[in-house]
N, C-alpha and C positions, 0 to 999 in steps of 0.2 A: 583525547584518546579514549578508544573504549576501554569499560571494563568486562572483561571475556566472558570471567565466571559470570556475573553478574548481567551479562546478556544473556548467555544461555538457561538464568534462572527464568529473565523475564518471557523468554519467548516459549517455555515450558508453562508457564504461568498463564498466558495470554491464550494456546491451546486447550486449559484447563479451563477455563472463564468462557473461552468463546469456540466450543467444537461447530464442528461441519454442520450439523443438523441443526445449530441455534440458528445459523445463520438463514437457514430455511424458512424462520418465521420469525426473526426481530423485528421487531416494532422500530417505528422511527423515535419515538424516545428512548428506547435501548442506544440504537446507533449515535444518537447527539439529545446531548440533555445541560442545562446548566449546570450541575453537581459533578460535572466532568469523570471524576473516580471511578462512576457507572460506566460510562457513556466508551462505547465501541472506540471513537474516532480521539479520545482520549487516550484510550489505552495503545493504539497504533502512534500518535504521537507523542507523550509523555511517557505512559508505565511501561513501553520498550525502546526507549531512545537508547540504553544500551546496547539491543541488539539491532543499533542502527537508525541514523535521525531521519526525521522526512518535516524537520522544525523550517519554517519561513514559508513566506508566500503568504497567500488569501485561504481562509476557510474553506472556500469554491472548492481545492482542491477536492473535497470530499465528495463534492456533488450537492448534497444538502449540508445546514447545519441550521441548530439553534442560537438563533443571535440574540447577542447578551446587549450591546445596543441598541434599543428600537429605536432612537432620537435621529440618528445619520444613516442614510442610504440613498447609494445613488445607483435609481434604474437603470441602468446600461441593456442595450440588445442581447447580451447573452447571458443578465441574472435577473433574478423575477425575485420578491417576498409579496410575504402576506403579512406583513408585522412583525411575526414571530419568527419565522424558516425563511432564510435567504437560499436558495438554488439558481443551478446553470438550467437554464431554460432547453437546450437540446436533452435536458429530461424529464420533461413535460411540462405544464402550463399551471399545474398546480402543487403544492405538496406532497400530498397521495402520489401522483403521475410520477414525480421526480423521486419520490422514496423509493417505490415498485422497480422504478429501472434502475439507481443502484444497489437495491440489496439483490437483484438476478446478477447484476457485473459483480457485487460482491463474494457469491456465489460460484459464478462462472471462476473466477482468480481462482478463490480456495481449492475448489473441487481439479479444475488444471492442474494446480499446484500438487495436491496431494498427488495425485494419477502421474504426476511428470508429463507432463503432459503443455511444456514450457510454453511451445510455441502457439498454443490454443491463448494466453494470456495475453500475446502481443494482439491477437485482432480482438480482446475485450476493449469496449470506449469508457476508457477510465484514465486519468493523471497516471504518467509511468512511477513517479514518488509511491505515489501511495498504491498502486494495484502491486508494485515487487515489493514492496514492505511485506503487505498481505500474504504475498506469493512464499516467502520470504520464511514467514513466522509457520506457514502451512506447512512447509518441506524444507526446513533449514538445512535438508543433506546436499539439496540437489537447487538451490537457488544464493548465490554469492550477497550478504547483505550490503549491496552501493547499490544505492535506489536514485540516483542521478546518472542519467543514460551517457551523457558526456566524460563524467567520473570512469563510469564503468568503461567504455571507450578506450578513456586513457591505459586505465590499469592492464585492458586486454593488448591494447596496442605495446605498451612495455612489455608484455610478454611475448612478444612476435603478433600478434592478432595484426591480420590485413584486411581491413574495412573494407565492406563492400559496400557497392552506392545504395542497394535496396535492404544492408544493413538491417537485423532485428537485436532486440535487448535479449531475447529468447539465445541467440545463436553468439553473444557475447558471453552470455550467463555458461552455456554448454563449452565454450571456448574457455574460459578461464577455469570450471572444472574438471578438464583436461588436464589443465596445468597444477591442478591441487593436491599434495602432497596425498597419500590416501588415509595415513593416521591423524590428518589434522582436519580440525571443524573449520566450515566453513569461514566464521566469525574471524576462527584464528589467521585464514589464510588470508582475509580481507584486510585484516590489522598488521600485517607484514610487509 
């Protein structure tokens, strides 16, 4: 179970460390680096997993990262390395390529995010975990933190939500803040 207070420190924390404008010019060792504490996609996974996990899965999820084993890797058609940075290859061919497109997606999130501007986020091409995290930590008023689309599904559907077949996370997200008490955070309402 979350701890409420304790999310809503980290995700004040995480806007302090990482505003709108960094995100305009971080470097690819800002966003992943071995000393993780630094590093962007540490702080999205570990320094706010109270304000909501996005723990499991492959690194991929990020797009790029820094790999701490160079020994094992297996090229597959949609990941590429150079020794160092494993990435998904639909964002580009090299590291550079793959950083560039996602710090714009990572950019594109926030800046949606901030503006409310929900449904601009469902057509960024990013993992739905980690782009509503981002979304998430940007405008915690107005984005629910269940960053698994099937979770959040459920939760809206317990609320009367009636899924439609072309279905977005955008119009789940605005669905369930419909239904949120108006004196309660987000956090709170997601943990009820």
């Amino acid at each position: 179970m979350w701890d409420i207070d304790l999310g809503l420190q980290e995700q004040h924390a995480f806007v302090q460390e990482w505003p709108l404008e960094r995100l305009k010019s971080l470097s690819l060792v800002e966003y992943t680096n071995l000393e993780k504490s630094t590093a962007f996609i540490y702080w999205l996974e570990k320094r706010t997993e109270n304000a909501g996990s996005i723990w499991g899965g492959s690194a991929y999820k990020f797009g790029i990262y820094k790999r701490r084993n160079l020994e094992r890797f297996a090229d597959l058609s949609l990941v590429r390395t150079d020794g160092e940075y494993g990435w998904l290859v639909k964002y580009g061919n090299t590291k550079e390529e793959a950083f560039q497109q996602v710090r714009v997606s990572l950019f594109q999130v926030a800046s949606s995010s901030i503006s409310n501007q929900l449904e601009a986020i469902d057509a960024v091409d990013f993992g739905n975990a980690v782009k509503w995290k981002i979304a998430y930590l940007y405008n915690p008023e107005q984005v629910i933190p269940i960053f698994n689309a099937d979770i959040l599904r459920r939760a809206a559907e317990g609320l009367g939500y009636v899924a439609q077949q072309d279905e977005s996370v955008s119009a789940m997200h605005r669905f369930l803040l419909s239904k949120k008490p108006m004196d309660q955070s987000t956090i709170a309402f997601a943990c009820a």
